[in-house]
C-alpha beads as a LAMMPS data file, in Angstrom:
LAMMPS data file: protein, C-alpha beads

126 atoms
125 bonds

1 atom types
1 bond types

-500.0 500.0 xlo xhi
-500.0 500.0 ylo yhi
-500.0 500.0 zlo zhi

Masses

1 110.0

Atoms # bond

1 1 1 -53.695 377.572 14.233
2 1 1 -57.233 379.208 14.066
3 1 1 -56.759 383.044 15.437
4 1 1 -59.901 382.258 18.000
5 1 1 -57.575 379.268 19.619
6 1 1 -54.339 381.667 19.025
7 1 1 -55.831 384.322 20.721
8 1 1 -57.179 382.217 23.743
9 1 1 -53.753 380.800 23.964
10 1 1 -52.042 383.724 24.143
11 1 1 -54.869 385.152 26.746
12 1 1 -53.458 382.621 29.163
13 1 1 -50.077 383.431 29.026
14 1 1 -50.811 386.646 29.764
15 1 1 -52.817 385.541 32.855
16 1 1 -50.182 383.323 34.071
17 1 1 -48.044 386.309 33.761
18 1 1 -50.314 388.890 35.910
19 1 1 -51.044 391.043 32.891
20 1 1 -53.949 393.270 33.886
21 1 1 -57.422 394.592 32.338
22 1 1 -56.473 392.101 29.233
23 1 1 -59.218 392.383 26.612
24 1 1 -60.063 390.555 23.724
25 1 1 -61.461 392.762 20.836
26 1 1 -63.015 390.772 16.997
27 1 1 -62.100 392.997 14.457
28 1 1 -63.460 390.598 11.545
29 1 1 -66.231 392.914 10.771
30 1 1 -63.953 395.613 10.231
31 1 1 -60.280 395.207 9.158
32 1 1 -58.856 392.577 6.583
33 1 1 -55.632 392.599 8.326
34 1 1 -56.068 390.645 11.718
35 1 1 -59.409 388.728 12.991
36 1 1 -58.543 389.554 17.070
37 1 1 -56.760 392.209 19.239
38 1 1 -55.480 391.563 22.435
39 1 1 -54.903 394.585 24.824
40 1 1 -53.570 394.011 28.221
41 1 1 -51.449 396.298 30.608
42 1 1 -48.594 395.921 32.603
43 1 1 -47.575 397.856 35.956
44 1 1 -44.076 398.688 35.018
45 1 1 -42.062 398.882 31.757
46 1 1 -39.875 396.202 32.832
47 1 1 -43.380 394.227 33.069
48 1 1 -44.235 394.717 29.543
49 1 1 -41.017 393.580 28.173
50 1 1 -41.301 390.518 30.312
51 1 1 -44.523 389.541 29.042
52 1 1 -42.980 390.430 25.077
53 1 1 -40.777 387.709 26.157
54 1 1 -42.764 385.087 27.284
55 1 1 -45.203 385.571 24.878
56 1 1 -42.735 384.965 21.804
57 1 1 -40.808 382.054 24.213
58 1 1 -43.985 380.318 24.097
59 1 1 -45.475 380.670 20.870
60 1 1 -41.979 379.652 19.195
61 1 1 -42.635 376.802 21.360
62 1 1 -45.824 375.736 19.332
63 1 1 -43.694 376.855 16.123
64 1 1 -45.440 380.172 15.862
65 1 1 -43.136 383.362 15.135
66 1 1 -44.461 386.812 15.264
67 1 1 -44.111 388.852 11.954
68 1 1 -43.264 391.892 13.803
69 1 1 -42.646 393.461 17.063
70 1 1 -42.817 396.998 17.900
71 1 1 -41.842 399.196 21.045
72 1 1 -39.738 396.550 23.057
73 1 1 -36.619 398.312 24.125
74 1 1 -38.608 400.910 25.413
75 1 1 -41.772 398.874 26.855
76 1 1 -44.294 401.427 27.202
77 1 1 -46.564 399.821 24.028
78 1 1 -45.703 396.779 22.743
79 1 1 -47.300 395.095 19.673
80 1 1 -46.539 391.492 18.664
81 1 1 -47.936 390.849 15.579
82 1 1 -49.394 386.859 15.036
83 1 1 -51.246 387.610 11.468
84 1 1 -54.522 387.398 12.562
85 1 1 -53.743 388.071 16.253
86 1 1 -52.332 391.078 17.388
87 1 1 -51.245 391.633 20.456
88 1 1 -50.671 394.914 22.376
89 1 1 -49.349 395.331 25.758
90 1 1 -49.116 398.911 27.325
91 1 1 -47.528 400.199 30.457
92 1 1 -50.895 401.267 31.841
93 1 1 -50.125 405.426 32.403
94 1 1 -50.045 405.177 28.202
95 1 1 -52.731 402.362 27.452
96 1 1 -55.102 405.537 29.287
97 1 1 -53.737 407.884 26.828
98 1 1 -54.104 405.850 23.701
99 1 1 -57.570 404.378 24.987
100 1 1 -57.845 401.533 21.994
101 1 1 -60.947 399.697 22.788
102 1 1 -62.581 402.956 22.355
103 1 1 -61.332 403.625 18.871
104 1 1 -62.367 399.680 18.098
105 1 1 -64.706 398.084 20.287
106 1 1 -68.236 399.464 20.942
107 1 1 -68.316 399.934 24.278
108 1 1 -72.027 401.247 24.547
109 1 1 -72.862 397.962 24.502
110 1 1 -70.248 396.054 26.001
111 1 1 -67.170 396.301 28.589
112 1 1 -63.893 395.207 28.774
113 1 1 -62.686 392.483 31.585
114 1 1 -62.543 394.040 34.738
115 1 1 -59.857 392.326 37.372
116 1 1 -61.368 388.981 38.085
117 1 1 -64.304 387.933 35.839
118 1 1 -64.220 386.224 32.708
119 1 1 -63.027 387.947 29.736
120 1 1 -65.380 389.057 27.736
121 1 1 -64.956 389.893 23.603
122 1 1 -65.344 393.496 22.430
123 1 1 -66.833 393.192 18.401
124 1 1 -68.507 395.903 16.165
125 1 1 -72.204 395.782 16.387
126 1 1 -73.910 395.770 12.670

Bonds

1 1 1 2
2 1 2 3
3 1 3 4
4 1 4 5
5 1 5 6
6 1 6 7
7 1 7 8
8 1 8 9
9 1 9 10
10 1 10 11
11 1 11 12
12 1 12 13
13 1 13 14
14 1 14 15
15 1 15 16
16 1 16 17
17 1 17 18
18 1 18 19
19 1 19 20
20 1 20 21
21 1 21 22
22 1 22 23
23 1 23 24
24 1 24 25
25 1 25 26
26 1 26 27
27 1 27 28
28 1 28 29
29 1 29 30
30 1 30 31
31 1 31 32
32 1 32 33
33 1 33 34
34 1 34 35
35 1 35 36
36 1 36 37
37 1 37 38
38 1 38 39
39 1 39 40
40 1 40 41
41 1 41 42
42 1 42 43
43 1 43 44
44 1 44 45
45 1 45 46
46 1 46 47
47 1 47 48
48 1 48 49
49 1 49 50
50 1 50 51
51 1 51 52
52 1 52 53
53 1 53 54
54 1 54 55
55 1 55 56
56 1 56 57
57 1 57 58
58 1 58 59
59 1 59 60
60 1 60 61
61 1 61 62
62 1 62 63
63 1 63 64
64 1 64 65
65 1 65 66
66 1 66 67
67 1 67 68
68 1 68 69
69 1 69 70
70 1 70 71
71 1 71 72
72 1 72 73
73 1 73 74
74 1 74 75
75 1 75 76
76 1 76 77
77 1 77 78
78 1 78 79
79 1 79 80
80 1 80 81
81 1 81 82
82 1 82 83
83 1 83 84
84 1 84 85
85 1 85 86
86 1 86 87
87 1 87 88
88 1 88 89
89 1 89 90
90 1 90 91
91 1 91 92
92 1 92 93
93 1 93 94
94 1 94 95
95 1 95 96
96 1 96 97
97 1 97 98
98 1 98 99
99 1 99 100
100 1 100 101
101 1 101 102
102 1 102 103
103 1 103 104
104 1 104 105
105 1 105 106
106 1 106 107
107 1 107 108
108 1 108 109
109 1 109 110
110 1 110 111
111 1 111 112
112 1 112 113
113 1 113 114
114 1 114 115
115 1 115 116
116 1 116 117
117 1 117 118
118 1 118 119
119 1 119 120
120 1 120 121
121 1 121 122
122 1 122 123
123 1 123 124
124 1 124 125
125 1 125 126
C-alpha cells in the first residue's frame, strides 16, 4: 500500500476512535527510514492502548502487520511501526514533554490540526 494511502487510513481510525490533536508529519525530505509520522494523543493510558489495538486489529485486517511496537503495556507513548508509516500515540501529559513536531516539522510555517479542522501535513521546508 502507498504510505500516503497507509497513513490516511490509519488517520481515520484514529478519528473514529476520538484520538486527539492527530498530526500528520512528511519526513521524505529528511529520513530514509519512514516517508510519514503520525502523532496523535489520547486522554488516558487505557486510551492509548485501546487505540494500539484497533489500529493493529484493523490493519491485519487489510493484511498489514506492524514491524514493531513499542511502549504498550505501559501506554504513555506508543509507536507502531508500518515501514514507511510510523505511528505514535502519547498519553497527552508526555506528548507535551517530548514535543515531536517540534523536533520534525517546521512549525514557523505551519501548524498542527487543531480539534475540528482538517488535518493538515507538517514537511521540512527546503
Amino acid at each position: 500500500m502507498d504510505s500516503k494511502i497507509l497513513a490516511e487510513e490509519i488517520i481515520n481510525l484514529l478519528e473514529s476512535k476520538k484520538a486527539e490533536e492527530i498530526t500528520l508529519i512528511d519526513v521524505r525530505k529528511k529520513i530514509d527510514y519512514a516517508d510519514f509520522f503520525i502523532i496523535c494523543s489520547a486522554h488516558s493510558t487505557k486510551h492509548t492502548q485501546g487505540l494500539c489495538e484497533f489500529i493493529i486489529s484493523e490493519m491485519e485486517k487489510l493484511n498489514i502487520k506492524p514491524l514493531g511496537i513499542e511502549g504498550l503495556e505501559l501506554g504513555q507513548w506508543i509507536v507502531i511501526d508500518y515501514d514507511t508509516v510510523i505511528v505514535h500515540i502519547f498519553y497527552e501529559p508526555i506528548r507535551k514533554i517530548y514535543a515531536l513536531e517540534e523536533l520534525w516539522g517546521d512549525l514557523s510555517s505551519q501548524r498542527k490540526q487543531k480539534k475540528n479542522e482538517d488535518l493538515q501535513i507538517l514537511s521540512f521546508q527546503e
